[in-house]
C-alpha positions in Angstrom: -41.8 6.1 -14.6 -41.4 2.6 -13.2 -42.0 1.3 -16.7 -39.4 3.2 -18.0 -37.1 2.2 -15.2 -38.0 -1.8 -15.4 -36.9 -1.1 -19.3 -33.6 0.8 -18.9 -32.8 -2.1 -16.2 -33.6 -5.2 -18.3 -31.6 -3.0 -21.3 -28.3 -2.4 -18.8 -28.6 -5.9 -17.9 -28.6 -6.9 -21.9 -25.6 -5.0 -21.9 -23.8 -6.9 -19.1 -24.5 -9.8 -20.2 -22.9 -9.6 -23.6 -20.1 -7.8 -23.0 -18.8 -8.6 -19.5 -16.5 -11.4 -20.9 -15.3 -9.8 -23.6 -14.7 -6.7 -21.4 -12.8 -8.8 -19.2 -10.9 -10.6 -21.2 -9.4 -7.0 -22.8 -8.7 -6.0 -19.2 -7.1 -8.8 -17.6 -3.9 -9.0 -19.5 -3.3 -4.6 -18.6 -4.2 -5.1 -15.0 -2.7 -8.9 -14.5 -4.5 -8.5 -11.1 -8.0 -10.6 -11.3 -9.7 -8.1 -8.0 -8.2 -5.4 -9.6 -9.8 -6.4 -13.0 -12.6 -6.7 -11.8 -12.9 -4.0 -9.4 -12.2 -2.0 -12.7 -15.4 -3.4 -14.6 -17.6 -2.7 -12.1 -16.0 0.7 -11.8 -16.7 0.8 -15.8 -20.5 -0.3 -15.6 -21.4 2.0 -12.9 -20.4 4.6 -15.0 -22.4 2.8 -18.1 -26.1 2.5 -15.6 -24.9 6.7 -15.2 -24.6 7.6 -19.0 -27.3 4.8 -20.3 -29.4 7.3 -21.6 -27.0 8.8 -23.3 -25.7 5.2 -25.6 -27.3 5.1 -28.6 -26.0 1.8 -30.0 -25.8 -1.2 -27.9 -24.3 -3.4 -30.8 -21.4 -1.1 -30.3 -21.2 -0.6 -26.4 -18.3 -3.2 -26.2 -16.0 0.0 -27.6 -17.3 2.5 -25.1 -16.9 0.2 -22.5 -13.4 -0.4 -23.2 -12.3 3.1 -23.3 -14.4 3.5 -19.5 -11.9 0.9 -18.7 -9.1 2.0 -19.5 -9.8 5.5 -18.4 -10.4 3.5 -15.1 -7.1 1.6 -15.0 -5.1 4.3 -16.1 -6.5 6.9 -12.6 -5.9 4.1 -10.7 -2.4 3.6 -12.2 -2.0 7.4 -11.3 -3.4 7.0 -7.8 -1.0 4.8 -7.1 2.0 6.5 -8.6 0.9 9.6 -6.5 0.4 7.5 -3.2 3.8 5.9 -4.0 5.3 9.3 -4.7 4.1 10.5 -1.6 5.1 7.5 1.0 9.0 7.9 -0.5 8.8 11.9 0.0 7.4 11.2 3.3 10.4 8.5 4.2 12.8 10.6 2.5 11.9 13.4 4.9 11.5 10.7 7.7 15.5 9.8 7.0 16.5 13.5 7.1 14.5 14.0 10.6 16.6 10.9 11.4 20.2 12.1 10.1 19.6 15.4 11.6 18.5 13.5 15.2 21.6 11.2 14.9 23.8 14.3 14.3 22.4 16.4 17.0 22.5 13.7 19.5 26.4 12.9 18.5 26.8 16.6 19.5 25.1 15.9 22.8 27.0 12.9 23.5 30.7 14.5 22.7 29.5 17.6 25.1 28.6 15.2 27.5 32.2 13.5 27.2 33.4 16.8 27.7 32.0 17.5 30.4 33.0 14.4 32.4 36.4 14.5 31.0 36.6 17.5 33.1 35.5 15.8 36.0 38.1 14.9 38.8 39.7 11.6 38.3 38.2 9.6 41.0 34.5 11.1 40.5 35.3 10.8 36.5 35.6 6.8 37.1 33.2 6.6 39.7 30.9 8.6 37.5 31.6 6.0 34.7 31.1 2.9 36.5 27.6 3.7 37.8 26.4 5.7 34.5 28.3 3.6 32.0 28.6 0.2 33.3 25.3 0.0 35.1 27.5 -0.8 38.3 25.8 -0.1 41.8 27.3 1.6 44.6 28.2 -1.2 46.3 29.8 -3.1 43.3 31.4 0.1 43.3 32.9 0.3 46.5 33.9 -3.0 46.3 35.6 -2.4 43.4 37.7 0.7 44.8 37.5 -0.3 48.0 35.9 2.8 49.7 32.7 2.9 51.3 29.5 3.4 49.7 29.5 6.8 51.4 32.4 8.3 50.0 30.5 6.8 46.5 27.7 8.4 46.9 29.4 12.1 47.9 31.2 11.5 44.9 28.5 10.9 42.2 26.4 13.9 44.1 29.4 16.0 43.6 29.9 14.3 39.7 26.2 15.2 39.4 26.5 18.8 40.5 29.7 19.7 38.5 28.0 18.2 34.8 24.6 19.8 36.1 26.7 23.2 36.2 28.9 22.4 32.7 26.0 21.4 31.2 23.0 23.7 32.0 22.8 25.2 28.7 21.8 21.7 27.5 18.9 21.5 30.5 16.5 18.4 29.7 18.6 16.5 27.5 20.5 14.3 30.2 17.9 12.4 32.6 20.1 12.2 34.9 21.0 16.1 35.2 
């Protein structure tokens, strides 16, 4: 069994020899990628060590090496057409998720507007400059000139009345 072995290697490795730069030089110019090409021959003679037994003529072995080859190239080439297919479905369904985020969000925010449209004036403004502007209570009261107290029964009040207007859209609003 060894014998037979040691023969069928020294015969495969005939085979290389002779026909790995002609195999490569019939490959290069389809896969214009040198790893590639080369990822593909060894790809080709793998399958060539599997079906030895079965090749007859080693004269003519350059022929059935080319067609491995190609057969090769060509499932990669689909591979890659399939993985490609599949990354634009999946960011064509990414954009959806997104459009459909964006719209349902712009419904949140006009509620929201709403909401604190409805708002008295002074806890509408008071409301805005703490939320909106990222003012504090005292920059606030500063700015209106009424103490930090009267700010902060305001914005409780504020907080209450959207909490109530909104409660159908509990969890959306952080600050609810």
């Amino acid at each position: 069994m060894t014998l037979i072995r040691n023969i069928s290697q020294q015969r495969f490795r005939k085979i290389v020899e002779g026909t790995a730069d002609r195999l490569y030089a019939s490959m290069f110019p389809l896969c214009k990628d040198k790893a590639m090409c080369e990822d593909i021959m060894q790809e080709t003679y793998i399958r060539l060590w599997k079906n030895l037994d079965q090749v007859k003529d080693d004269e003519a072995v350059l022929a059935l090496l080319r067609t491995y080859a190609r057969n090769i190239f060509l499932d990669e080439v689909r591979k890659t057409a399939r993985r490609q297919q599949g990354m634009l479905q999946h960011a064509a369904e990414e954009k959806a998720d997104s459009t459909e985020d964006y719209l349902y969000n712009r419904e949140l925010n006009a509620q929201l507007q709403e909401a604190i449209n409805m708002l008295p004036p002074q806890q509408q403004l008071i409301f805005r400059l703490h939320k909106e502007h990222a003012l504090s209570y005292k920059q606030i009261s500063a700015q209106m000139k009424i103490t930090t107290g009267t700010i902060e029964v305001q914005m409780n009040r504020a907080l209450k009345s959207l909490k109530k207007k909104l409660s159908h859209l509990k969890g959306n609003f952080p600050f609810l």
